[in-house]
C-alpha positions in Angstrom: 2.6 7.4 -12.2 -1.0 6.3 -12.3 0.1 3.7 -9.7 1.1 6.2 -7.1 -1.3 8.4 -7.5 -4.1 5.6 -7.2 -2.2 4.3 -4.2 -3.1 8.2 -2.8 -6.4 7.5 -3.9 -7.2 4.5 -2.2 -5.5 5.3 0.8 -7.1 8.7 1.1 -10.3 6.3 0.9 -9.1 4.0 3.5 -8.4 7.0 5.6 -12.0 8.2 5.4 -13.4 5.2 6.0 -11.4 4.8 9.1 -12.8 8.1 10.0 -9.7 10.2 10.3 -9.4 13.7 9.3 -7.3 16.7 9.3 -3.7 16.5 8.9 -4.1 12.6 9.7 -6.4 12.2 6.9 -3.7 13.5 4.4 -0.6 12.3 6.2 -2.1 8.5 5.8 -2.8 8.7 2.7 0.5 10.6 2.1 2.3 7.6 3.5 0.1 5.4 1.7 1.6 7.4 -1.5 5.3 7.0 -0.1 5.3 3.1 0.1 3.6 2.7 -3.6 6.7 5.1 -4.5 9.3 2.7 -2.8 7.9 -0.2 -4.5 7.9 1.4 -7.9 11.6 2.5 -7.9 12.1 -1.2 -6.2 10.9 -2.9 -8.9 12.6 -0.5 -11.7 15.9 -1.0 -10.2 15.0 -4.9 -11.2 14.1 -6.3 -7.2 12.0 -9.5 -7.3 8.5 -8.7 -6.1 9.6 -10.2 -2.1 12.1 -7.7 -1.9 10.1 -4.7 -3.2 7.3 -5.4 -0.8 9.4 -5.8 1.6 11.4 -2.8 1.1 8.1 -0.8 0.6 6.4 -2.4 3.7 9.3 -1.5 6.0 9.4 2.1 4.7 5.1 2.4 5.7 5.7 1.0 8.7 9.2 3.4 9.5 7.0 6.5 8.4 3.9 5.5 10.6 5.9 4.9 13.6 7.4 8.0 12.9 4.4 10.2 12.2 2.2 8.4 15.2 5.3 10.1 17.4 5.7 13.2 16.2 1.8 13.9 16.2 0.7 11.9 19.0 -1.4 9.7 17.5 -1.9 6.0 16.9 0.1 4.2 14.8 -2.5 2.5 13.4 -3.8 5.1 11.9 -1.0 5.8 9.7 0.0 2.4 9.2 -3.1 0.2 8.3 -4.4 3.2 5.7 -1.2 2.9 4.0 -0.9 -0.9 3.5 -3.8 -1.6 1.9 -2.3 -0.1 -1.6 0.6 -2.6 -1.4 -2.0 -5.4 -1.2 -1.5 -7.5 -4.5 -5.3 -7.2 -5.4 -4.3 -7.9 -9.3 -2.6 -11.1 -8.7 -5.0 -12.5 -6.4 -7.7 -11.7 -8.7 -6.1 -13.1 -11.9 -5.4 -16.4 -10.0 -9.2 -16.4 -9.1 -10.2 -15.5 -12.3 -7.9 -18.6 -13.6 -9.3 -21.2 -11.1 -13.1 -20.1 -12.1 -12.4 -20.5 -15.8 -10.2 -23.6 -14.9 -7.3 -22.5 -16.6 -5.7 -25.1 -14.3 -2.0 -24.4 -16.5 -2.3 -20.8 -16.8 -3.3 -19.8 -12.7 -0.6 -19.6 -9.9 
């Protein structure tokens, strides 16, 4: 639950950042929230990690498309604001971390 509600978070950052606001604001960072939610049940309904992504990318990237037309807006809006929560920022930096420490058995 954390997960999802952090993936709101940081998209609702991404979104300001961006400089959106109003409804766009809160729909991005809703959609942000919708793909974390995808790959969540992905993964507890035993997915590999490709598949989840995959599955949550496409469902962003459906909702932005659809959102962008309904509210005549840019896609990018919606979409880039909620991709950066499915960004595998742990991974990544455990692999760093393993390479600085030279861990060379333990990084991927």
């Amino acid at each position: 639950m954390t997960g999802i509600i952090g993936a709101f978070a940081g998209a609702l950052g991404f979104a300001c950042m961006y400089n959106l606001s109003g409804r766009n604001l809160w729909l991005a960072a809703a959609n942000g929230m919708m793909g974390q939610i995808v790959y969540v049940v992905a993964e507890a309904a035993q997915w590999n990690e490709f598949a989840a992504m995959a599955a949550a990318s496409l469902t962003v990237t459906l909702l932005a498309e659809l959102l962008a037309r309904i509210f005549c807006s840019p896609v990018t809006a919606y979409l880039v604001c909620a991709l950066i929560p499915l960004v595998p920022g742990k991974g990544i930096f455990e692999t760093i971390r393993c390479w600085i420490l030279d861990y060379a058995d333990a990084g991927g």
